[in-house]
C-alpha positions as YAML, in Angstrom:
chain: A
units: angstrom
residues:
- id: 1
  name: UNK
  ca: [-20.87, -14.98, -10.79]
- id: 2
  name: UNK
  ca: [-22.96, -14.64, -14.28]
- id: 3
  name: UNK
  ca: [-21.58, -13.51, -17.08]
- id: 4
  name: UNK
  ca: [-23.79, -12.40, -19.96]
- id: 5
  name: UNK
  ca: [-22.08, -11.73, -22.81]
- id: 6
  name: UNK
  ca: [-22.30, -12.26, -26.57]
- id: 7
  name: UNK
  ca: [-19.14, -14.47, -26.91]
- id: 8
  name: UNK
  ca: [-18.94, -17.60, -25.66]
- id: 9
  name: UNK
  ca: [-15.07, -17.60, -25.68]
- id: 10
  name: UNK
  ca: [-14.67, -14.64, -22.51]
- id: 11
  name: UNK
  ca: [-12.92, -16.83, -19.95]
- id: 12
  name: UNK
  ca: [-12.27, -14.12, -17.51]
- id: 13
  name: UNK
  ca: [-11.45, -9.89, -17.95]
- id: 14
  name: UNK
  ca: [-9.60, -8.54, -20.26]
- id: 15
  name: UNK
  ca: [-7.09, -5.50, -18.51]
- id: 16
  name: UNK
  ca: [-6.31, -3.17, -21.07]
- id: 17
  name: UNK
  ca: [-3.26, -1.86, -19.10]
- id: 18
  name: UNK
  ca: [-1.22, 0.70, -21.21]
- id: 19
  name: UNK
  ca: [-2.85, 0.13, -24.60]
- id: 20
  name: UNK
  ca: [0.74, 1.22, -26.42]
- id: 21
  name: UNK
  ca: [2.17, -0.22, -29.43]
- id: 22
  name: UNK
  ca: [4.17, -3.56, -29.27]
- id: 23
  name: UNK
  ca: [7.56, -2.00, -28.75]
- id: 24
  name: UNK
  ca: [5.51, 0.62, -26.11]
- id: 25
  name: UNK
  ca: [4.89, -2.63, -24.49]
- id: 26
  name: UNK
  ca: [8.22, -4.33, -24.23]
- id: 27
  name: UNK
  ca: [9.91, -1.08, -23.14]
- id: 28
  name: UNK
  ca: [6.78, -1.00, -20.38]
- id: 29
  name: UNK
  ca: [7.99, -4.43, -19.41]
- id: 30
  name: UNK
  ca: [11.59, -4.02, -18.92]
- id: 31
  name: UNK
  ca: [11.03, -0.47, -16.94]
- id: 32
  name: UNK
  ca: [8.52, -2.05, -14.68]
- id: 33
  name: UNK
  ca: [10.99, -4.65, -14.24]
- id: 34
  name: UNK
  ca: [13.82, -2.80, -13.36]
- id: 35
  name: UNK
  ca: [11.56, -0.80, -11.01]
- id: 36
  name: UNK
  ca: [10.17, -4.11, -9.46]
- id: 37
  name: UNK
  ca: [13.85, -5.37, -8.38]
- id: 38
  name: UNK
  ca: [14.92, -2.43, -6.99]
- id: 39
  name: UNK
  ca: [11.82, -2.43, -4.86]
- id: 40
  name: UNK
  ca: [12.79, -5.94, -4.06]
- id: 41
  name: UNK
  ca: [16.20, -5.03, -3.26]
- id: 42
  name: UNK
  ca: [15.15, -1.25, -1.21]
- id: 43
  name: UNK
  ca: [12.83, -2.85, 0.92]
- id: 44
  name: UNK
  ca: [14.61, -6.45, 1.49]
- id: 45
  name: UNK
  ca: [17.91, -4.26, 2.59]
- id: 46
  name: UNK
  ca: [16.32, -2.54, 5.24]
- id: 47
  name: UNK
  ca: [15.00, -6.13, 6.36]
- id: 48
  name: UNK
  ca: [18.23, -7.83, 6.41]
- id: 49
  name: UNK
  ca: [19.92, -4.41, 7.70]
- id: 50
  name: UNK
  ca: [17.15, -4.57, 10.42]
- id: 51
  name: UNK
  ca: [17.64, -8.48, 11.26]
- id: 52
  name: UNK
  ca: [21.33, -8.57, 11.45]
- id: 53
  name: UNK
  ca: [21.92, -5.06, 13.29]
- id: 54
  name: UNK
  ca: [21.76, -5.85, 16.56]
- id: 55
  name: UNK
  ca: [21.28, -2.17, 17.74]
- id: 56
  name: UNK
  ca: [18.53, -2.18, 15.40]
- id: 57
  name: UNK
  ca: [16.60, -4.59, 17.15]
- id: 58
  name: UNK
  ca: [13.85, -2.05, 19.01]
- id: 59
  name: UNK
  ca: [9.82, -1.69, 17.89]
- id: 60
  name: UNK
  ca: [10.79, 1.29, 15.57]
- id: 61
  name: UNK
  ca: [12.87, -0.44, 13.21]
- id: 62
  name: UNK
  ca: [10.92, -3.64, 13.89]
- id: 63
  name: UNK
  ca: [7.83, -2.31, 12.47]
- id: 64
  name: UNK
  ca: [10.08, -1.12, 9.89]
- id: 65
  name: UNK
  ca: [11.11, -4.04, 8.78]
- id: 66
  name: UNK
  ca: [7.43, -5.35, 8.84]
- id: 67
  name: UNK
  ca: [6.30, -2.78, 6.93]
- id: 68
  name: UNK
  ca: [9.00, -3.05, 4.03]
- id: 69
  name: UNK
  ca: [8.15, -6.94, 3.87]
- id: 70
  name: UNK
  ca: [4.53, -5.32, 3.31]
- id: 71
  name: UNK
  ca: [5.76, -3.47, 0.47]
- id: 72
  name: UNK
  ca: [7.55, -6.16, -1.30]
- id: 73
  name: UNK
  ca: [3.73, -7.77, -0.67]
- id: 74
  name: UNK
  ca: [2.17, -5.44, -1.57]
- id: 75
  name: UNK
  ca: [3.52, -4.34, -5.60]
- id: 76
  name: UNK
  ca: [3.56, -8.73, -5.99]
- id: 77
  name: UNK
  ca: [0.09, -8.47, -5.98]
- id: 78
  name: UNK
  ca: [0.02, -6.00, -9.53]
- id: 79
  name: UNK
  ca: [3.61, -6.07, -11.24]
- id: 80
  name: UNK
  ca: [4.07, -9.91, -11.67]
- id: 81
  name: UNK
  ca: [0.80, -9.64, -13.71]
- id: 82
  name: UNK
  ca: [1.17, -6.53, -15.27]
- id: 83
  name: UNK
  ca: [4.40, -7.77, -16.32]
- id: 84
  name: UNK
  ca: [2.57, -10.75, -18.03]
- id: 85
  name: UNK
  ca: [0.30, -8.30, -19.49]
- id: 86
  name: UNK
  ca: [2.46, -6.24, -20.87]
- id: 87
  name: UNK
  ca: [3.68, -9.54, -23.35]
- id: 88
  name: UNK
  ca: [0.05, -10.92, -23.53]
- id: 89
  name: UNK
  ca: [-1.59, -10.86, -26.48]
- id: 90
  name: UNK
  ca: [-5.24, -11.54, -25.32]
- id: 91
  name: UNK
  ca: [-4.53, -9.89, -22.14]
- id: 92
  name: UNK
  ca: [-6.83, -12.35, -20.39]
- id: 93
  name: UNK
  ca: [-6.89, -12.41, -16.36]
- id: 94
  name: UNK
  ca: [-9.14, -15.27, -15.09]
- id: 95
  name: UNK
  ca: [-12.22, -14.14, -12.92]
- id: 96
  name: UNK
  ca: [-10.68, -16.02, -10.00]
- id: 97
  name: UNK
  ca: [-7.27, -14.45, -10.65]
- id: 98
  name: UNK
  ca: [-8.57, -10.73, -11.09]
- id: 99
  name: UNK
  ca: [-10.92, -11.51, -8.01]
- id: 100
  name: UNK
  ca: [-7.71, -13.11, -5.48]
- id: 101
  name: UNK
  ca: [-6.17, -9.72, -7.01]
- id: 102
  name: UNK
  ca: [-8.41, -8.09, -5.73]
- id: 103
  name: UNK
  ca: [-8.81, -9.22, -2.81]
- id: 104
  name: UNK
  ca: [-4.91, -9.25, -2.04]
- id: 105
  name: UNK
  ca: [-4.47, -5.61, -3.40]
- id: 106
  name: UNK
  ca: [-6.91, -4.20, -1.39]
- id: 107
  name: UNK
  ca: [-6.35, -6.19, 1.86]
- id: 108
  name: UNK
  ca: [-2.46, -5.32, 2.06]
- id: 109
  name: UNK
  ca: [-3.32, -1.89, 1.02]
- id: 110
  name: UNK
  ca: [-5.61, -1.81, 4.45]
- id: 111
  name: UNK
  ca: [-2.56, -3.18, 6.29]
- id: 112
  name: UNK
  ca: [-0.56, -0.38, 5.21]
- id: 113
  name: UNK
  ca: [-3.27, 1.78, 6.73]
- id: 114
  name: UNK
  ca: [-3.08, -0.03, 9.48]
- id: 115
  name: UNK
  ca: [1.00, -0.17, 9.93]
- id: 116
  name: UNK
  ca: [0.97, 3.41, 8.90]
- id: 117
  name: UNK
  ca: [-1.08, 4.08, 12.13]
- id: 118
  name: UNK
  ca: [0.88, 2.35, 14.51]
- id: 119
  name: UNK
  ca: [4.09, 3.64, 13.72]
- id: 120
  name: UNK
  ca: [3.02, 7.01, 14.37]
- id: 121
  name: UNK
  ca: [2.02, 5.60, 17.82]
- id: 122
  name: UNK
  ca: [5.16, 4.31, 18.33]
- id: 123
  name: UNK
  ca: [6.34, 7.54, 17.61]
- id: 124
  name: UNK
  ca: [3.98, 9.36, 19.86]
- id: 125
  name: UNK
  ca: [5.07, 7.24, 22.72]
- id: 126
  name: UNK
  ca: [9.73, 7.07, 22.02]
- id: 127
  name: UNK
  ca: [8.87, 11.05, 22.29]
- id: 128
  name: UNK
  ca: [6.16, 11.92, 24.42]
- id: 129
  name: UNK
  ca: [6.39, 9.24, 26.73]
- id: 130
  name: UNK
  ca: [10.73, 8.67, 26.77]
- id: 131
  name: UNK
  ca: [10.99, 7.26, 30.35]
- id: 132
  name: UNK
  ca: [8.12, 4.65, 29.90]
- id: 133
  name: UNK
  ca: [8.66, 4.10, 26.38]
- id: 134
  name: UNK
  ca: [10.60, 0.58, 26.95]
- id: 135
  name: UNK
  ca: [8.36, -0.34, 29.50]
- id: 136
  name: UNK
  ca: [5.24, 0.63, 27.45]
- id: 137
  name: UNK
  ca: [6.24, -0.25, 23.87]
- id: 138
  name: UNK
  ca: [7.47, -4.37, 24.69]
- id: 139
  name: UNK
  ca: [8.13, -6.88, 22.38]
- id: 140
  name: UNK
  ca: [5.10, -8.45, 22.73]
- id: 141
  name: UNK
  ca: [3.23, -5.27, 22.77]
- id: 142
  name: UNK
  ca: [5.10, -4.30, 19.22]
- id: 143
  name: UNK
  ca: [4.53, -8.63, 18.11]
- id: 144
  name: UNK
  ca: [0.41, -7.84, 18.92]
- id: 145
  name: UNK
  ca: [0.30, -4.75, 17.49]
- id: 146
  name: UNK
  ca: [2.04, -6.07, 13.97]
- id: 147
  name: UNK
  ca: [-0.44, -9.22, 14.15]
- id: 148
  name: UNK
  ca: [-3.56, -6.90, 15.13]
- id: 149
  name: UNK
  ca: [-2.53, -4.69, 11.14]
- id: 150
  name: UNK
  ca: [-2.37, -8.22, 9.08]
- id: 151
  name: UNK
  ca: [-5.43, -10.12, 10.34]
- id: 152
  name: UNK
  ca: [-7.50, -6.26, 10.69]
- id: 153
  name: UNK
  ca: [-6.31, -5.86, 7.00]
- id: 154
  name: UNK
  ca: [-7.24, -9.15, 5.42]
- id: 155
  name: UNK
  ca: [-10.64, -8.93, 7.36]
- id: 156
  name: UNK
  ca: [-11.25, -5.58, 6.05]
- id: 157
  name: UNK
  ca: [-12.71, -5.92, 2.69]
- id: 158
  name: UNK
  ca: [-13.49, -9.61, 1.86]
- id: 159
  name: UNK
  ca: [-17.26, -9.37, 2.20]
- id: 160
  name: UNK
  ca: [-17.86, -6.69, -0.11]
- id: 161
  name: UNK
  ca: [-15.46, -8.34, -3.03]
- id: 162
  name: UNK
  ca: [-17.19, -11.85, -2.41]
- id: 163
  name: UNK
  ca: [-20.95, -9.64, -2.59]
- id: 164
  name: UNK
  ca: [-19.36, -7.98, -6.17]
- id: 165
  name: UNK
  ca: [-17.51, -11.65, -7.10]
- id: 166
  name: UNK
  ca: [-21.70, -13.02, -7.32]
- id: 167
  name: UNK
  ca: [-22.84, -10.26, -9.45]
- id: 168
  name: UNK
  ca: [-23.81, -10.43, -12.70]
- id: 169
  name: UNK
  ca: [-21.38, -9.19, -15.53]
- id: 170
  name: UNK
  ca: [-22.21, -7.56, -19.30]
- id: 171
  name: UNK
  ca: [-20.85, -5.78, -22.32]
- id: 172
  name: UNK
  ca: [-17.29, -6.67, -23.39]
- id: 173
  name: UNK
  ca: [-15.78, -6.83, -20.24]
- id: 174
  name: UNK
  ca: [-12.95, -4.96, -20.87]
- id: 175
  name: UNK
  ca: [-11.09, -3.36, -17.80]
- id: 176
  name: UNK
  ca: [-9.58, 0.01, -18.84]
- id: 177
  name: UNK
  ca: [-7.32, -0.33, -15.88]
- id: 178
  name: UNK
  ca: [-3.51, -2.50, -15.02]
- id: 179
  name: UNK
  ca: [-5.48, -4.17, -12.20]
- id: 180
  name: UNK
  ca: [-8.87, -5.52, -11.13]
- id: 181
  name: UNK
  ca: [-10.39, -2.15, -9.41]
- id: 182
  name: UNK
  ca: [-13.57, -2.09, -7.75]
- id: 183
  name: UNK
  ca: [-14.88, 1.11, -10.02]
- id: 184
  name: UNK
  ca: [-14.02, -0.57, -13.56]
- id: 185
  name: UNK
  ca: [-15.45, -3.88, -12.12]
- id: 186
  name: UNK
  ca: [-18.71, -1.98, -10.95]
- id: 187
  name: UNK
  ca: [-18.99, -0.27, -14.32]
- id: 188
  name: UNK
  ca: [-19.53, -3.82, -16.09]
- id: 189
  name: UNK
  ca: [-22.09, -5.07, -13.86]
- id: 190
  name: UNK
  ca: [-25.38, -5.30, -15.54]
- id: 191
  name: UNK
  ca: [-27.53, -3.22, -13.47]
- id: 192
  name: UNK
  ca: [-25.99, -0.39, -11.36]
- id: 193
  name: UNK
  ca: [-25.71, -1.42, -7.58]
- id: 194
  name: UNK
  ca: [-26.17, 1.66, -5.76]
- id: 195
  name: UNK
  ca: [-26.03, -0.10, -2.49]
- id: 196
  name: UNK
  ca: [-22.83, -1.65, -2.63]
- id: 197
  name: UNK
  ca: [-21.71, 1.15, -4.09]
- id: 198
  name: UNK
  ca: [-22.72, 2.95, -1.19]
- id: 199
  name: UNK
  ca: [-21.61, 0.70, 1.34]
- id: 200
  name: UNK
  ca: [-18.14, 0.27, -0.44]
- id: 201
  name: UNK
  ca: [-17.36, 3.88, -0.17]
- id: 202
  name: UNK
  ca: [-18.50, 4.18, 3.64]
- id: 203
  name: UNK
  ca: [-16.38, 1.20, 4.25]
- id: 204
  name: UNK
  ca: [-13.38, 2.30, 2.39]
- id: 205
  name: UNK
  ca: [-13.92, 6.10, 4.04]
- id: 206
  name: UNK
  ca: [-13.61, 4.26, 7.37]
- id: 207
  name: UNK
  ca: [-10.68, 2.13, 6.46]
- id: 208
  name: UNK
  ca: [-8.88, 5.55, 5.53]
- id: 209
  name: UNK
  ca: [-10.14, 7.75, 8.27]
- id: 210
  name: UNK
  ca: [-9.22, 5.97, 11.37]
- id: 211
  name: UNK
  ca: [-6.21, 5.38, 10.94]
- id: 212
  name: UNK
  ca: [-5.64, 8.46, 9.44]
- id: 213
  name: UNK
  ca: [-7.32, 10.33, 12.42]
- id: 214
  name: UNK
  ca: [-4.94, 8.12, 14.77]
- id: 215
  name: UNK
  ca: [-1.89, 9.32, 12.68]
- id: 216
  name: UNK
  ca: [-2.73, 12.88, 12.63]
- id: 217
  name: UNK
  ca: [-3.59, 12.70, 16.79]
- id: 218
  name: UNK
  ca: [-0.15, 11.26, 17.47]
- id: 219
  name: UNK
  ca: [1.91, 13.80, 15.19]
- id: 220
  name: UNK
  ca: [-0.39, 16.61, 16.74]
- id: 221
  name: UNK
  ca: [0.95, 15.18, 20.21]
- id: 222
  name: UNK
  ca: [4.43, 14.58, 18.89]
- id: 223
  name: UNK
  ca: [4.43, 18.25, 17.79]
- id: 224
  name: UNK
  ca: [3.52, 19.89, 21.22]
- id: 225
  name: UNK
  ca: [5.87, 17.98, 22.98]
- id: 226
  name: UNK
  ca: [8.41, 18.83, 20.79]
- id: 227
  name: UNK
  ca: [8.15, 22.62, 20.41]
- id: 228
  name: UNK
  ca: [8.59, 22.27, 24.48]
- id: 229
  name: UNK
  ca: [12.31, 20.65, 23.91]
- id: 230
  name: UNK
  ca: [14.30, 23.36, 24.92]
- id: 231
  name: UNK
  ca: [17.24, 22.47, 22.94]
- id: 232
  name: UNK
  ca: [17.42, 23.42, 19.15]
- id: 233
  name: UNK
  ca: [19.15, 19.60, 18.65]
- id: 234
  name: UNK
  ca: [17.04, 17.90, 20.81]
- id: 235
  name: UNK
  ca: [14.03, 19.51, 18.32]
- id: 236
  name: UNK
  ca: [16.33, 18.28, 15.46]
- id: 237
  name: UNK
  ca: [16.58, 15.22, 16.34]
- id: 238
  name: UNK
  ca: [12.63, 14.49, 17.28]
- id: 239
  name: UNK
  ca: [11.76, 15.80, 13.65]
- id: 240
  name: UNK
  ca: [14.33, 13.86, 11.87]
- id: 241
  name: UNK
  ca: [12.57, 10.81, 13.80]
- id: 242
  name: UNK
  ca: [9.35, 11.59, 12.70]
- id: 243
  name: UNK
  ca: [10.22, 13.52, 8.83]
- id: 244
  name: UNK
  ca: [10.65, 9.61, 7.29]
- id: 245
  name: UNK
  ca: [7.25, 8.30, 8.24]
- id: 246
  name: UNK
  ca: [5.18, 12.33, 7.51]
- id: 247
  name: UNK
  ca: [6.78, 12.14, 4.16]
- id: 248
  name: UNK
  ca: [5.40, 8.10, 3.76]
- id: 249
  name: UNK
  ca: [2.23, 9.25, 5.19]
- id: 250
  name: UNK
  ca: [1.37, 12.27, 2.64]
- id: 251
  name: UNK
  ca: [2.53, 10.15, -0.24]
- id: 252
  name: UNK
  ca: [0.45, 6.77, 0.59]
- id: 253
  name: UNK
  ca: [-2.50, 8.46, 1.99]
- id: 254
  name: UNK
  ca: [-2.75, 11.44, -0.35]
- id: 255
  name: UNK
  ca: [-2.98, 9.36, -3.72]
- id: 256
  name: UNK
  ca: [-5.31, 7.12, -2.39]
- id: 257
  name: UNK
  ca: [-7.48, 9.29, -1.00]
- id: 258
  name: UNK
  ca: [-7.95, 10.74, -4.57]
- id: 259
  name: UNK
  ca: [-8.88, 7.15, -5.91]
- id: 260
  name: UNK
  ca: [-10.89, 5.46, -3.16]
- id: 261
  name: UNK
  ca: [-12.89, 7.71, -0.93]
- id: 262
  name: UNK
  ca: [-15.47, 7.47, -4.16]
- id: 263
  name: UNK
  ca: [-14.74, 4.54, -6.39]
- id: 264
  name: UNK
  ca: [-17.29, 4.34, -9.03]
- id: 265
  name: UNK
  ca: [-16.62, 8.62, -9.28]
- id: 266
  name: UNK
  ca: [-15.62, 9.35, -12.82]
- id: 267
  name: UNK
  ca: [-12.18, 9.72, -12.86]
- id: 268
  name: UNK
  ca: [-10.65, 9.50, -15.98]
- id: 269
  name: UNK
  ca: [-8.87, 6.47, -17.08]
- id: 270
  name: UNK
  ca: [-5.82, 7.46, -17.40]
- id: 271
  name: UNK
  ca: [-5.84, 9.18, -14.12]
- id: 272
  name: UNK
  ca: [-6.81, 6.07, -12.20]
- id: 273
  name: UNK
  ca: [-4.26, 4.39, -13.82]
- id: 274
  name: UNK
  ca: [-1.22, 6.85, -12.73]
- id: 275
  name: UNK
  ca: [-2.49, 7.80, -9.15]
- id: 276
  name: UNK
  ca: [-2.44, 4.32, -8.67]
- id: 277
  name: UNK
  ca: [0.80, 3.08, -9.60]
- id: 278
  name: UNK
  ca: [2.24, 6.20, -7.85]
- id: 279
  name: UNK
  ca: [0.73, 4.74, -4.87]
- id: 280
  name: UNK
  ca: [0.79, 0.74, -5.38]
- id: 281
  name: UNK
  ca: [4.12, 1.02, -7.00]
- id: 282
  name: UNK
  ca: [6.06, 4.73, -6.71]
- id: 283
  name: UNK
  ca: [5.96, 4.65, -3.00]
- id: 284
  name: UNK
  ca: [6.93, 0.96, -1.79]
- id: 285
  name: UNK
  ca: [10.32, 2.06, -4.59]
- id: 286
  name: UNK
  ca: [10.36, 5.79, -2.73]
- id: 287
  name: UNK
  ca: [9.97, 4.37, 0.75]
- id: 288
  name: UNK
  ca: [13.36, 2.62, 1.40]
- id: 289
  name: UNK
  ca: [15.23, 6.01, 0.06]
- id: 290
  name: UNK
  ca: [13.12, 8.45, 2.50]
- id: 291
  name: UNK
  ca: [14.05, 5.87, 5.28]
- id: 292
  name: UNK
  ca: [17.73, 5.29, 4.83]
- id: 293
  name: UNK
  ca: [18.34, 8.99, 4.43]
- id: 294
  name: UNK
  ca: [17.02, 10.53, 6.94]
- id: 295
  name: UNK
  ca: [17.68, 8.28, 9.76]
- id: 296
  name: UNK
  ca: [21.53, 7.70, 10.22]
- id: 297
  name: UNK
  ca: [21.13, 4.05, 12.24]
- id: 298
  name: UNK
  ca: [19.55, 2.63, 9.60]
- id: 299
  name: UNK
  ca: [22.03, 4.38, 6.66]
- id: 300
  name: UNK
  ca: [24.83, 3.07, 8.86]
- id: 301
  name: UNK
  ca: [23.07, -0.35, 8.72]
- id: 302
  name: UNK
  ca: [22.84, -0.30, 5.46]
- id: 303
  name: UNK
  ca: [26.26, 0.27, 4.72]
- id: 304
  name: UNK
  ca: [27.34, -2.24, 6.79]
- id: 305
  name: UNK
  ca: [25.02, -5.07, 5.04]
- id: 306
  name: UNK
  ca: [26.00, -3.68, 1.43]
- id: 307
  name: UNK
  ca: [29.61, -4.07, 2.77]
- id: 308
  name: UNK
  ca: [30.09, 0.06, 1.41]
...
């Protein structure tokens, strides 16, 4: 990486964050840290719920419980920091911390794509297929499927960030932004890279598609078969089942395809900023609720574990 810039001091980016006064920023820090332990406590309940139910112990509520250990994952990689931010005075992140940030945001972000996908295969196949469904969905079916997401997800976008990490940086590099984003990061380079700009949004448009396309198969599939039930309860029941994870699915997917299906578009700042901690942040604390609600196992579960 070059930097080229008139101060010899810069020892990484400065993330502007929520430019609000100093009591803005203290009340900012004790609301995102409220918000972060009750995403730490949502999403670990339905983990321990999941591990110490025994009835619970099936590839639905086993990729659940993968997928709320991704959340937790997944808002570690911005609130910790924004947290320090919020305190900072220089607001200075390192160029190796904003680029690991990076890197981490963006890979378990692709994981949830991936997870995302597979669940509504699982889905697809507990409805469509009933009578094979234990002998199709296995344990070490559901175990390859959960390793296929993480290594698919941390493979997805580490040769673009390492092409952008050896580019050359100008101007005051000042990221109007709570996290290292590939469009504020592009904007400081000091030519315009067309090319990777190019081949970041075709990679990122796949990343979202596919799985998205797989999701929207499945539930397309899901809903033939169960307009064919011929019981009103038996329809119930299916569409409770599936409700959680439609309602995940539109929240995830439709905030980020606003941000990232064009990156370096000109979205205003403050824009970028809310779209994405509605989806980096408002839906890993959502996600646990929509879960536990509509699915009385896991609500049971839950109760149980809390000891309500």
């Amino acid at each position: 990486m070059k930097i080229s810039n008139n101060s010899s001091t810069t020892t990484g980016f400065i993330l502007l964050g929520f430019p609000y006064p100093r009591e803005g920023q203290v009340l900012l820090f004790v609301l995102f840290s409220v918000v972060y332990l009750l995403v730490l406590m949502g999403n670990g309940s339905i983990i321990c719920a999941v591990t110490q139910d025994q009835r619970l112990h099936t590839p639905m509520y086993i990729l659940l419980a993968n997928f709320s250990f991704l959340e937790i994952c997944y808002v570690t990689s911005t609130v910790p920091n924004m947290l320090v931010n919020f305190l900072s005075h220089t607001k200075v992140i390192s160029f190796p911390g904003c680029f690991l940030q990076f890197y981490f945001f963006f890979s378990l972000g692709s994981t949830e794509c991936f997870f995302l996908a597979i669940m509504a295969f699982d889905r697809y196949l507990a409805i469509c297929q009933p009578l094979h469904y234990p002998t199709l969905m296995t344990g070490q079916l559901c175990t390859y499927l959960i390793v296929s997401c993480w290594v698919l997800g941390f493979l997805w976008f580490p040769v673009p960030i390492i092409i952008i990490s050896q580019m050359s940086f100008c101007g005051s590099m000042i990221i109007d932004h709570f996290l290292c984003d590939p469009g504020p990061l592009l904007a400081l380079t000091c030519s315009r890279a067309p090319i990777m700009e190019f081949f970041w949004t075709i990679i990122s448009s796949l990343l979202l598609f596919i799985p998205f396309l797989c999701i929207m198969v499945s539930y397309t599939l899901v809903l033939r078969a169960v307009l064919r039930v011929p019981s009103a309860a038996g329809q119930r029941k299916a569409f409770s089942t599936c409700g959680s994870h439609l309602a995940v699915v539109s929240l995830f997917y439709g905030s980020v395809m606003v941000m990232y299906l064009s990156p370096t578009s000109q979205h205003e700042a403050g824009m970028q900023k809310f779209v994405t901690l509605f989806y980096s942040v408002g839906t890993p604390l959502i996600n646990p609720v929509i879960y536990s609600l509509r699915n009385k196992d896991m609500k049971y579960a839950l109760q149980k574990f809390l000891g309500i």
